[in-house]
VEXBA-644601 format. One record per atom (N, C-alpha, C): residue in three letters; x, y, z. Coordinates in pm, whole numbers, plus 50000, padded with zeros to 5 digits. Layout:
BEGIN
alaXYZ ...
END
This chain:
BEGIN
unk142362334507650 unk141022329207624 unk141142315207563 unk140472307407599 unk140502293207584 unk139602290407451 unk139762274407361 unk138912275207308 unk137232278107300 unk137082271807435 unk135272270007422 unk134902287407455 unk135912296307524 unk135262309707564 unk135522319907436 unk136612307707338 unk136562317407187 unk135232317007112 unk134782303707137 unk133862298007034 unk132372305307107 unk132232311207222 unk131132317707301 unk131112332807257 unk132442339007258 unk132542346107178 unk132652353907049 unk132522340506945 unk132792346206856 unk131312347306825 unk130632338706849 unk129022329506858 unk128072350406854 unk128602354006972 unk128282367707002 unk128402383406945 unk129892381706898 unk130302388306807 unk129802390306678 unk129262377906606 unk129142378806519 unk127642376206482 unk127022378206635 unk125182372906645 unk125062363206526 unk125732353606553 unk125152341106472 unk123332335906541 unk123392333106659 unk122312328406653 unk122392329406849 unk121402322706947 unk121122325407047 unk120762312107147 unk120642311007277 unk120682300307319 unk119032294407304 unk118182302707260 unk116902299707224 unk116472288907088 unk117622293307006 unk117892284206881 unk117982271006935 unk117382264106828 unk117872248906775 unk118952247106638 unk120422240006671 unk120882236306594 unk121112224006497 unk121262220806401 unk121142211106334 unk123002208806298 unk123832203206353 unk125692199206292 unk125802189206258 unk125902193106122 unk126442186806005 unk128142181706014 unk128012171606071 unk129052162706151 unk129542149506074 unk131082152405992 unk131592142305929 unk132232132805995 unk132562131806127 unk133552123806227 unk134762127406240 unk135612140906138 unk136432144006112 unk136592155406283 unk138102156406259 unk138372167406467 unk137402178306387 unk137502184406317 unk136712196506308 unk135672194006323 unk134412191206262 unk133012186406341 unk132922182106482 unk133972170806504 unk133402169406605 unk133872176006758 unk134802184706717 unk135762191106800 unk134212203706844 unk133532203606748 unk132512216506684 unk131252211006782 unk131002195806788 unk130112192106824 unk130082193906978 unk131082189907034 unk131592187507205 unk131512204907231 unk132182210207157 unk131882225907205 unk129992236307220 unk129452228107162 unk128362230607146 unk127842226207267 unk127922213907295 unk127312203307411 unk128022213307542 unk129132214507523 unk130072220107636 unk129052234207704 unk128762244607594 unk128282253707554 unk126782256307633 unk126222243407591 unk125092242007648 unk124082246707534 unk124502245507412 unk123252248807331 unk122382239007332 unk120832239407221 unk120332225107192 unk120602221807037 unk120822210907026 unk121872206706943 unk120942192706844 unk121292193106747 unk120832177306650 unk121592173706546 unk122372162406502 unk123402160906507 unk123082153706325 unk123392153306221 unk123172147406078 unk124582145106014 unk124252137705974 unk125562128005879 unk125712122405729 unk126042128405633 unk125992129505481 unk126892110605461 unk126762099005427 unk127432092505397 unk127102090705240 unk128472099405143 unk128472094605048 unk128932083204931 unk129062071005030 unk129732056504953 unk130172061404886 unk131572069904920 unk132592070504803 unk134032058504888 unk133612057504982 unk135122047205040 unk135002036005118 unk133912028205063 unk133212018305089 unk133462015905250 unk133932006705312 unk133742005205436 unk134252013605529 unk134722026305522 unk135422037405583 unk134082043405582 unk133712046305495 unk132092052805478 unk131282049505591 unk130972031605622 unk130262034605748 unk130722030005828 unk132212026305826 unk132912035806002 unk132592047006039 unk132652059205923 unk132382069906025 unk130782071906040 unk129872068505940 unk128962069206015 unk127932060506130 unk128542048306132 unk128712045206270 unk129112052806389 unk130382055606352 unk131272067006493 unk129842076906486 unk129792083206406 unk128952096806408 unk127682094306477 unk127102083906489 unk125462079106559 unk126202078106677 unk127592072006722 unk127592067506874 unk128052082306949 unk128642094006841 unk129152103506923 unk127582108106966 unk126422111106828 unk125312117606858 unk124542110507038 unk124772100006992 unk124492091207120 unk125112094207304 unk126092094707264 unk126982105407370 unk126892111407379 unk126302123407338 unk126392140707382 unk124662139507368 unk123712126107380 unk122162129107419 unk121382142207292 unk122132139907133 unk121782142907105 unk120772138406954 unk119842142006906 unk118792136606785 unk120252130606636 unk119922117806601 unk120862115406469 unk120102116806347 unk120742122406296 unk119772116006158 unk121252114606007 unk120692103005965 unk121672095905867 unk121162101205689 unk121772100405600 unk121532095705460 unk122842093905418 unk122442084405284 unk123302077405216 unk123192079705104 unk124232084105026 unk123512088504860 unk124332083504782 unk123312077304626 unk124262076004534 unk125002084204496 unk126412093004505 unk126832102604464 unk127832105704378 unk128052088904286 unk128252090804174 unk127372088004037 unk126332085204082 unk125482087203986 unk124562096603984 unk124652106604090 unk124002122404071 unk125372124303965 unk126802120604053 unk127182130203943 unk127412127603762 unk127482114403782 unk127102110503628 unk125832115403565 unk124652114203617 unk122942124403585 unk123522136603556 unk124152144803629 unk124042159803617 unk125342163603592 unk125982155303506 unk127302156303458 unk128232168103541 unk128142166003665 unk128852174603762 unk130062163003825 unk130972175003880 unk132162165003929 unk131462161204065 unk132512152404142 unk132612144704276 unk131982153304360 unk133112163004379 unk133192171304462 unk131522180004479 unk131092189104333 unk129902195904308 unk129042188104339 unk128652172904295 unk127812164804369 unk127322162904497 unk128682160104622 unk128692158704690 unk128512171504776 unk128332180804728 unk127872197904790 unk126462197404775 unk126192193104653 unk124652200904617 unk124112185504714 unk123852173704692 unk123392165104762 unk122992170204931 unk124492172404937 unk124552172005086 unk123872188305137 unk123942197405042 unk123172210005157 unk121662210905090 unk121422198705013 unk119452202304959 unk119402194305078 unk120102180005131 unk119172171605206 unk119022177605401 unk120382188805396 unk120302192005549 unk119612203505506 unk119032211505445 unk118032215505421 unk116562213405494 unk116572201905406 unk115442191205427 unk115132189005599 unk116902182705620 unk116402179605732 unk115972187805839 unk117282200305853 unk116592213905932 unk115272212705950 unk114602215505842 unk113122217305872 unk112482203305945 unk112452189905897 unk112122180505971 unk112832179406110 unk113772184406144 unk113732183106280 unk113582195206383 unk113042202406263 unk112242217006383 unk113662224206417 unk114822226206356 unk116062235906411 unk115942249406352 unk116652255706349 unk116602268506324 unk118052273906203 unk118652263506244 unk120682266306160 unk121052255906147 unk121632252806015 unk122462242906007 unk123792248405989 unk124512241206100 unk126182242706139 unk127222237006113 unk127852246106022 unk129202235805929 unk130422236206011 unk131382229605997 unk132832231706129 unk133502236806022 unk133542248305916 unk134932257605869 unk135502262405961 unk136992260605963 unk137272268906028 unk138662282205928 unk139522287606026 unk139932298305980 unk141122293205843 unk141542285605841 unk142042276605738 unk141392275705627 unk140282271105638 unk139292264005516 unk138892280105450 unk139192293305517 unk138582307205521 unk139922307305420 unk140872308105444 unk142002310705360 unk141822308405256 unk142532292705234 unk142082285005117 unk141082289804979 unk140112294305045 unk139032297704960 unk139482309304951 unk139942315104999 unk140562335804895 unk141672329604839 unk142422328704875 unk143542315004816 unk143362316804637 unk142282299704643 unk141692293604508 unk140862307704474 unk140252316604514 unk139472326304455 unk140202335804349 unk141642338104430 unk142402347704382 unk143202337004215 unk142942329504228 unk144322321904136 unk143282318104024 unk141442318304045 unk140402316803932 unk140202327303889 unk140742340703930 unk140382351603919 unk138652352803980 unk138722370904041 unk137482372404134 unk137622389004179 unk136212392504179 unk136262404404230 unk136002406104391 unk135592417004438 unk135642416904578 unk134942407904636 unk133882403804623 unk133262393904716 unk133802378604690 unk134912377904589 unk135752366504628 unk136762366804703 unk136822379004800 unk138062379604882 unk137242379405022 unk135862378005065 unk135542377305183 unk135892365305273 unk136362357205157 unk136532339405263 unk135282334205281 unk135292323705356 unk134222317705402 unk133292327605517 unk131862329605482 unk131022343205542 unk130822330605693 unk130622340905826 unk130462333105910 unk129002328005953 unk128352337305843 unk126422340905837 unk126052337205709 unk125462334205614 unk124132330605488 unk122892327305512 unk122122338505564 unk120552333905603 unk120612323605698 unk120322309805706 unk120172294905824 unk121462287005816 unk122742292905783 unk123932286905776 unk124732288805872 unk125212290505943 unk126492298005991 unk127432287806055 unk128572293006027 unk129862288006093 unk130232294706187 unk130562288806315 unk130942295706395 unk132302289206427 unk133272283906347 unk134662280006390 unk135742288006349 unk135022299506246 unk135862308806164 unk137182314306196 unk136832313206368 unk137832324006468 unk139022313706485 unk138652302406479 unk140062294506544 unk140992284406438 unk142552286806447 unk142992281506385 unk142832263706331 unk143652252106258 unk143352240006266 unk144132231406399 unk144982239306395 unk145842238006513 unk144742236206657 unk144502247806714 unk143882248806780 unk143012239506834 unk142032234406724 unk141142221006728 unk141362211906769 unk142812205706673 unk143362192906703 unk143862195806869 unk144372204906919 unk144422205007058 unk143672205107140 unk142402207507127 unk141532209107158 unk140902191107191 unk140682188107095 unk140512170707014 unk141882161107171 unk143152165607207 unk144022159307251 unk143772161107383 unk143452176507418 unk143412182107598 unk142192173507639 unk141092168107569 unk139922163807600 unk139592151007568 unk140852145307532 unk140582130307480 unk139522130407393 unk139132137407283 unk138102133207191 unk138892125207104 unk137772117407075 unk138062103206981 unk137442113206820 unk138042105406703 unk137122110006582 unk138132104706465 unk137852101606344 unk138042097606258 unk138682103306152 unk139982094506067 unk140252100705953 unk139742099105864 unk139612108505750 unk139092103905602 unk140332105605457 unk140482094605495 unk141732086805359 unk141552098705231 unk140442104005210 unk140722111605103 unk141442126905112 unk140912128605246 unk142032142105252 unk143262147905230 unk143792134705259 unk145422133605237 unk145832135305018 unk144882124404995 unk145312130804823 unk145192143704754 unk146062146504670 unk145852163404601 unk145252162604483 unk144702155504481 unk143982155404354 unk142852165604330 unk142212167604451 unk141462175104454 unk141802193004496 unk141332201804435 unk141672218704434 unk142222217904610 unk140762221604649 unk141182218204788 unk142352216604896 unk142582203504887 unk143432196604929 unk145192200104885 unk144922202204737 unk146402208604675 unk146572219804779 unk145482229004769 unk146222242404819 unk146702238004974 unk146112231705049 unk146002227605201 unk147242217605194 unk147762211205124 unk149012201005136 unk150212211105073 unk150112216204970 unk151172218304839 unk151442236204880 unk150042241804848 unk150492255604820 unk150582268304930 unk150122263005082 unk150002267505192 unk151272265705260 unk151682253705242 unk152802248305318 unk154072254205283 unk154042260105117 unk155332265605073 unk155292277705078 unk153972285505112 unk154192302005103 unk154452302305276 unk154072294405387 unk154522297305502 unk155712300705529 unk156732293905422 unk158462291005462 unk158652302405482 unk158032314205338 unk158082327005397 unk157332333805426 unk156412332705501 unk155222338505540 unk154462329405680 unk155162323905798 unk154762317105890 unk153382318305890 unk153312329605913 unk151902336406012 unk150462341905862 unk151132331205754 unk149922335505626 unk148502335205684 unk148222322205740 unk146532318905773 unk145982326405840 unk146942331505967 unk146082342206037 unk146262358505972 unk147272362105888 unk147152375205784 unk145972373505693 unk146132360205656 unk144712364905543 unk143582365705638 unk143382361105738 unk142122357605782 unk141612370605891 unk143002379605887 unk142762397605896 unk142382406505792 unk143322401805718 unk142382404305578 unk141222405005552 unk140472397305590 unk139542389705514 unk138012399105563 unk138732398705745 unk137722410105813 unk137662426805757 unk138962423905708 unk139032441005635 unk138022443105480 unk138092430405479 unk137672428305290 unk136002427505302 unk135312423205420 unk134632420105441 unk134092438205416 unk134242446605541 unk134052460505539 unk134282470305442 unk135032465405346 unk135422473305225 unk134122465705166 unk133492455105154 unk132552448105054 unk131252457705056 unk131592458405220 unk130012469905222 unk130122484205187 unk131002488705182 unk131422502705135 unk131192500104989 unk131872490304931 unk131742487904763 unk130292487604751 unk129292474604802 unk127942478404754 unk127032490304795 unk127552499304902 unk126902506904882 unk127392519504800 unk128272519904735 unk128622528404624 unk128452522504514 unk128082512904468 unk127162504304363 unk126102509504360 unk125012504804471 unk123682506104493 unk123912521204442 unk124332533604467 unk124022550904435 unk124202545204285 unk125242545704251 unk125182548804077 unk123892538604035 unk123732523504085 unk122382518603998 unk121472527604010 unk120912534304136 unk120222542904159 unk120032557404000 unk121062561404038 unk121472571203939 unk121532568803786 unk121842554003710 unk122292552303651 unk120642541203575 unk119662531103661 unk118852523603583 unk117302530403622 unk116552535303489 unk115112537703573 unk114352523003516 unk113522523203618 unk112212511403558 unk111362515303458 unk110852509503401 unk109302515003339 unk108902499503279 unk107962499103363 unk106882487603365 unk108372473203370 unk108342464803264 unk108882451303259 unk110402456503178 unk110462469103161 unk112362470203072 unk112862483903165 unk113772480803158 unk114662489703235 unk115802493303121 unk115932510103146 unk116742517703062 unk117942523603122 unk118732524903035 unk120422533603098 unk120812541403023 unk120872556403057 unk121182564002980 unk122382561502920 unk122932561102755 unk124252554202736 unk125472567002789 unk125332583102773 unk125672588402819 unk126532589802947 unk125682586803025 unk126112588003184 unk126782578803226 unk126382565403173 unk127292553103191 unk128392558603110 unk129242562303033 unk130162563602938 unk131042570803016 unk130602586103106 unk130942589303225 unk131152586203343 unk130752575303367 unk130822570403511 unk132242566303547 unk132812565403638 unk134072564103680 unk133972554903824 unk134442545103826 unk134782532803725 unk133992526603624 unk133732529203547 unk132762527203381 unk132242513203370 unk133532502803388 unk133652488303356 unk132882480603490 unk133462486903608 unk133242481403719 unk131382482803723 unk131402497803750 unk129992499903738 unk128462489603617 unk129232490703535 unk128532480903413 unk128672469803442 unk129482462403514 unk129832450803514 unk128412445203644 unk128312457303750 unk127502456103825 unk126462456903837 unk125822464103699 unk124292466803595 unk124412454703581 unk124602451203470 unk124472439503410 unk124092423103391 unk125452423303516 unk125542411603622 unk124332407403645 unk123212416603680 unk121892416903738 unk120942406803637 unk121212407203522 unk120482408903422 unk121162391603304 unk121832386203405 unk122352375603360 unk123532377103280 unk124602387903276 unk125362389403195 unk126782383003267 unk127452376703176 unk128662370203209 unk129552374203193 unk131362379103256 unk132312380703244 unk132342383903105 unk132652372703039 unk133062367902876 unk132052378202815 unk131042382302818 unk129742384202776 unk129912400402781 unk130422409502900 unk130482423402926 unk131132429902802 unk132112422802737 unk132962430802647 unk131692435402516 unk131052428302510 unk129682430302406 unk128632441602403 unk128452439802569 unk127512447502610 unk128292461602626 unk129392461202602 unk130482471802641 unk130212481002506 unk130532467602393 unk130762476202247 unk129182483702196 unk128022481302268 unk126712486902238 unk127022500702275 unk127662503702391 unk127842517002392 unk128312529802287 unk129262520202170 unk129682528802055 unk128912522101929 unk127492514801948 unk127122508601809 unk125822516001775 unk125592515401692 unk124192520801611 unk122772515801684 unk121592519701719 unk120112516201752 unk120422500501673 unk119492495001747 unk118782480101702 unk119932468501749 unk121002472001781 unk122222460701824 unk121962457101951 unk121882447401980 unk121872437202093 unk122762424102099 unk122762425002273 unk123252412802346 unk122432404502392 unk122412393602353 unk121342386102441 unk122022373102547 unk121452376402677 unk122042368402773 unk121352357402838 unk121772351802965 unk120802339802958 unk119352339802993 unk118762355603033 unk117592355803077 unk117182365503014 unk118012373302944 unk117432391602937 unk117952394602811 unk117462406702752 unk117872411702639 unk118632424302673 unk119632426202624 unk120182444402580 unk120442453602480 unk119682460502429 unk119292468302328 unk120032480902345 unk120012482102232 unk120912497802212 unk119932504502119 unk119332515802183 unk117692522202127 unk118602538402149 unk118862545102020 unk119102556502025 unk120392559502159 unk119872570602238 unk120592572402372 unk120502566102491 unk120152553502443 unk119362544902601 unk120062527602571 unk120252520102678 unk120532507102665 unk119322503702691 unk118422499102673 unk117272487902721 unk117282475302731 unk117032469902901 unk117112454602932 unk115702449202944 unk115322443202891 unk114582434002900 unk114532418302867 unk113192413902993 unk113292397002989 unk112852388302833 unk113542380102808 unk113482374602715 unk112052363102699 unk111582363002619 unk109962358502602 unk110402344602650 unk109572338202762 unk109402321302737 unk108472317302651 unk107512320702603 unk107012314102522 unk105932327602459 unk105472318602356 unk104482327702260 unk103352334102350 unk103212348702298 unk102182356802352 unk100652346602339 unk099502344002429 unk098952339902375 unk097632350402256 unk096842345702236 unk096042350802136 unk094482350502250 unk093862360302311 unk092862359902385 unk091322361802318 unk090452353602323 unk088692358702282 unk088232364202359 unk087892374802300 unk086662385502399 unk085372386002383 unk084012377302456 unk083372376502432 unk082512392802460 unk080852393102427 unk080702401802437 unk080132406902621 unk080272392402678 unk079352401202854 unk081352403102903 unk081702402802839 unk083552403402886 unk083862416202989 unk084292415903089 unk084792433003136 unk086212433503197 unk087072426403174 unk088422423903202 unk088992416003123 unk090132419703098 unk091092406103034 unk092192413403120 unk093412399803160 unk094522400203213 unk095342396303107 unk096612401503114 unk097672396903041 unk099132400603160 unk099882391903078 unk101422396603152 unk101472408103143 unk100962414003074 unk102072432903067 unk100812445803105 unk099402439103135 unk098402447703171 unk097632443803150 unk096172452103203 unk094832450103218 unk094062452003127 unk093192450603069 unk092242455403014 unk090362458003056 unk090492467903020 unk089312467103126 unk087712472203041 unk086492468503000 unk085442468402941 unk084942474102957 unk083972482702931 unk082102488202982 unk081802492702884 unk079972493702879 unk079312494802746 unk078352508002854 unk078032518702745 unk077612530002772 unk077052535702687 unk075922540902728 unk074432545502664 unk075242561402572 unk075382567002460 unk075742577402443 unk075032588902441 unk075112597902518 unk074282608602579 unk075092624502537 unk073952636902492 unk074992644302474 unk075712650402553 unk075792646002680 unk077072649102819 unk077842641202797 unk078512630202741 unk079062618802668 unk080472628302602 unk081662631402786 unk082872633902699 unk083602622602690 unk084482620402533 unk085642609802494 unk086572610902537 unk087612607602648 unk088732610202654 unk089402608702625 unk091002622402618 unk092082617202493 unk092652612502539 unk092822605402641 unk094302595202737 unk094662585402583 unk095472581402589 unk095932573802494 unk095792557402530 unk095522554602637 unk095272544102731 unk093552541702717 unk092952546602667 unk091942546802661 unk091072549202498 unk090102542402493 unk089702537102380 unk088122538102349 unk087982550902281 unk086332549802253 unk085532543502169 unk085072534302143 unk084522528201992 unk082862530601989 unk082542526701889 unk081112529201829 unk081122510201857 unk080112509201964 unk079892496502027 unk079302490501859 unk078132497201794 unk077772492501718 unk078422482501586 unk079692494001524 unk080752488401435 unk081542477301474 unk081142473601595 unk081962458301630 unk081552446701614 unk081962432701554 unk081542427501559 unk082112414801647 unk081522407801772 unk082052398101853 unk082152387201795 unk083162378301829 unk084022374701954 unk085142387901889 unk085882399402006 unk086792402801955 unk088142393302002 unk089382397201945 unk090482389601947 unk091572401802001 unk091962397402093 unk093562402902200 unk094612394202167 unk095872398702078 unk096952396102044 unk098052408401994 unk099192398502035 unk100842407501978 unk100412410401828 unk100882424201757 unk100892428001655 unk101662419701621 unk101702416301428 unk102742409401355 unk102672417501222 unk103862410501206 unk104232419801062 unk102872420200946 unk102832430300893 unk101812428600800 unk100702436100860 unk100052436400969 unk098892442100991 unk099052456900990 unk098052459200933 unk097852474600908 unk096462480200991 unk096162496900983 unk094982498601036 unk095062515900952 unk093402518300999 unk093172533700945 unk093612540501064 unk094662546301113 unk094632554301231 unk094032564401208 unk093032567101325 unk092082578301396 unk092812590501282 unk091542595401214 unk091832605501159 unk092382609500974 unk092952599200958 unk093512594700828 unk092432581500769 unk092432583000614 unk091432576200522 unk091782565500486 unk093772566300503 unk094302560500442 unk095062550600515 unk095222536000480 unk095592527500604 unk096862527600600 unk097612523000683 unk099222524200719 unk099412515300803 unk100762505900767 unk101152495000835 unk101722497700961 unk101582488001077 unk102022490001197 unk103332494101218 unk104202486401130 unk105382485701147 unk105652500401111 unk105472507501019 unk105532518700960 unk105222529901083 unk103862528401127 unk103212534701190 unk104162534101359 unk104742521901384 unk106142525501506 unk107262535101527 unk107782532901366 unk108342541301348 unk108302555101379 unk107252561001298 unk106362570701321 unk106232577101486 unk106292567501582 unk105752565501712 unk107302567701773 unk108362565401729 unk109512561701753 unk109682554001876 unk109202540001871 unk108962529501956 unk110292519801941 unk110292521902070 unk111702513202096 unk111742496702061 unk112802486502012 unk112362470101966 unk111432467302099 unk111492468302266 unk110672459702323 unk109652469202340 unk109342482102321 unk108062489802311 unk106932479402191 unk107472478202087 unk107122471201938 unk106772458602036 unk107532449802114 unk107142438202104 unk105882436002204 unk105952444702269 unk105382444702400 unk103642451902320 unk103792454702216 unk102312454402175 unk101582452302139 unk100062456202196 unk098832443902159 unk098162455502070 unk096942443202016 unk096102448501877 unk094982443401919 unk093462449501909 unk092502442201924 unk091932444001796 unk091192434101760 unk090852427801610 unk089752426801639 unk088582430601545 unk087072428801539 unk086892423401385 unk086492412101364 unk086322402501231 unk087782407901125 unk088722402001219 unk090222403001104 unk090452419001107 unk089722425201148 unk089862440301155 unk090742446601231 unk092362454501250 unk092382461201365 unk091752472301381 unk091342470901545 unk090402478701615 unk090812492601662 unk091622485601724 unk093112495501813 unk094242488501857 unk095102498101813 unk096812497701833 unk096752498602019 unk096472490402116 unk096442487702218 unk097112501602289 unk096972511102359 unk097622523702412 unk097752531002351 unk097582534002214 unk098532543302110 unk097272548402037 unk096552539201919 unk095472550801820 unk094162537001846 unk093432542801789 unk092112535801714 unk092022535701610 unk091772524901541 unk091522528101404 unk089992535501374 unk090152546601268 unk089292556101237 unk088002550401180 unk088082530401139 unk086342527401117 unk085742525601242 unk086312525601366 unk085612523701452 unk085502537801579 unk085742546201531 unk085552561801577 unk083892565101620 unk083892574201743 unk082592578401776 unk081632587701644 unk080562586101625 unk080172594401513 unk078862602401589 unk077932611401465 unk077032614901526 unk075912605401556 unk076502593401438 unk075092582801495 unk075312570901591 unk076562576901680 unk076742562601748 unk075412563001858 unk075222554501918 unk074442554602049 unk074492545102136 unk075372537802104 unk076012531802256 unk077562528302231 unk078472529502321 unk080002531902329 unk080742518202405 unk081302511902346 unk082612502902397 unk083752509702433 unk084272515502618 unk085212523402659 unk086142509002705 unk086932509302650 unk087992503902719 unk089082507702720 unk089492507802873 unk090922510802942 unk091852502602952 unk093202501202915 unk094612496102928 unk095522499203053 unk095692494303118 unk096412496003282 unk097722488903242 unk098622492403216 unk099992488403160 unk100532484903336 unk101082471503341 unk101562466503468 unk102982470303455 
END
């Protein structure tokens, strides 16, 4: 099988995409692009051709993107150019060369995809550049999905050169007289990259000829083990996190049992913004006392009795809501609230849902006020003469830290009204002389 009936095939194999597609190749002038480009044309796809020049090598820079407009020009296909400052992104975003020149270059073919109506933008990796990267993965340390290599699919990405060696190309580039360009920086090791591709490839071949194409068997094996791994992930999260409303709980128990313990947690967690460095913490909650937490870059983890609890970390202050009196809804992040005023009749049953709230319309006085409890406020709970502080009164409730935070108070002139889901306070209780009723319902989102 020849190159172009590899590259038809692999195209198939791996349903990258169809002759109905529009492609967008991301074409440096280098044999791989453009070895990538002529096979496409060869191919008979429809094709549009973009060119990243990042003035890092001053007049080499637009040699090739010169070359790159006259190849687009030759194969009758759409060009499109940019030029970026891309050392002063990376000075702005204090990122290296290299990170610069990634993020630049896949926001703007992004961009362009969509402006030129394609469907994929097409990189020339090929089975080399697949190595390399398990390679550097393995030597930064990495778990399984750093051993897949370069994926030949990511949503509107795909590579389809995965299958063929570098070799291959450049022959490819010679049998066909393609013309195309060097880039002076390849050759230095300065960069990760390039070390492994000059330095550390070249010396494990002496004993290992046939490394690039072993790993890159590998890699298909690693690939199929990845899906076996997440779907024996996915059962234990299953088994292992329930929801309830905005925090999610883990029995500490069952995790403590789980086998692989670390792995499994590592794969909770992960979810939840937790970092490598960061797991050993969330590890030690398992043997620490209620109220200890980790806090990570998005989420909280609590250690509440027999339960881990994750929850998102506040962006900003709860606000403080007025309730006028024609009011019949209020929204909040964490639920509804919902109004009506009602004639009291003696068919007039109160219900005990705890979500629900009967008052003596009369004992109120408007604007009421919707806010987070804070320390200090107290109330008469339903039934008792005697007032008792919230905080006290949680306890009591045995309310978990984000149960506590996550609760509201409605206030009638500095008054609490009701402990939002939980009690009423007992001055504002139905009596025999009420005769018209403020019902409001709490719909916890």
């Amino acid at each position: 099988m020849n190159l172009l009936e590899g590259f038809i095939a692999y195209i198939e194999k791996e349903q990258l995409f169809t002759r109905d597609h529009s492609m967008l190749l991301a074409v440096s002038g280098g044999v791989d692009s453009v070895v990538m480009a002529h096979l496409f044309r060869a191919a008979g796809f429809n094709i549009s051709i973009a060119h990243c020049n990042f003035q890092l090598r001053g007049d080499e820079s637009i040699r090739d993107e010169v070359f790159v407009e006259n190849l687009a020009d030759s194969l009758q296909a759409s060009f499109y150019r940019k030029r970026f400052d891309t050392l002063g992104y990376s000075s702005a975003h204090r990122v290296s060369i290299q990170v610069a020149a990634r993020q630049l270059r896949y926001e703007w073919l992004e961009q362009t995809m969509v402006k030129a109506g394609c469907d994929f933008i097409v990189t020339a990796h090929h089975m080399q550049d697949s190595a390399e990267t398990v390679l550097m993965n393995l030597c930064k340390g990495t778990g399984i999905a750093g051993l897949h290599g370069i994926l030949p699919k990511q949503a509107y990405l795909v590579r389809p050169l995965l299958f063929a060696r570098k070799a291959e190309l450049q022959a490819y580039a010679d049998e066909h007289n393609i013309d195309f360009v060097e880039d002076s920086s390849n050759i230095t090791t300065k960069y990760t990259r390039n070390f492994f591709r000059h330095k550390v490839i070249p010396v494990i071949q002496e004993a290992y000829p046939g490394v690039v194409g072993n790993i890159a068997g590998s890699i298909a094996r690693f690939r199929e083990a990845e899906i076996l791994y997440a779907q024996a992930v996915e059962k234990h999260i299953k088994r292992l996190v329930e929801e309830k409303g905005n925090m999610y709980m883990i029995p500490v128990l069952k995790l403590q049992k789980t086998i692989p313990m670390e792995t499994v947690a590592w794969e909770i967690f992960r979810q939840y913004g937790c970092t490598p460095a960061q797991l050993p913490q969330v590890l030690e909650l398992l043997n620490s006392s209620s109220g200890k937490l980790v806090e990570t870059g998005s989420h909280r983890i609590i250690r509440d009795r027999q339960w881990l609890l994750v929850t998102r970390l506040a962006e900003e202050e709860a606000p403080v809501i007025v309730i006028e009196k024609d009011r019949t809804a209020v929204a909040t992040a964490s639920g509804v609230l919902r109004l009506k005023t009602n004639e009291r009749k003696e068919t007039t049953i109160i219900p005990a849902a705890s979500n629900i709230a009967c008052l003596d319309r009369h004992s109120l006085q408007y604007p009421l006020i919707l806010r987070k409890w804070k320390q200090g406020d107290y109330f008469y709970p339903l039934g008792m003469r005697k007032k008792k502080k919230l905080s006290r009164f949680f306890i009591d409730q045995k309310l978990s830290l984000p149960q506590k935070e996550n609760t509201w108070v409605l206030e009638s002139a500095k008054r609490v009204v009701w402990v939002v889901g939980l009690r009423i306070d007992d001055r504002f209780k139905i009596t025999d002389q009420t005769k018209e009723l403020l019902t409001i319902e709490w719909e916890a989102l």
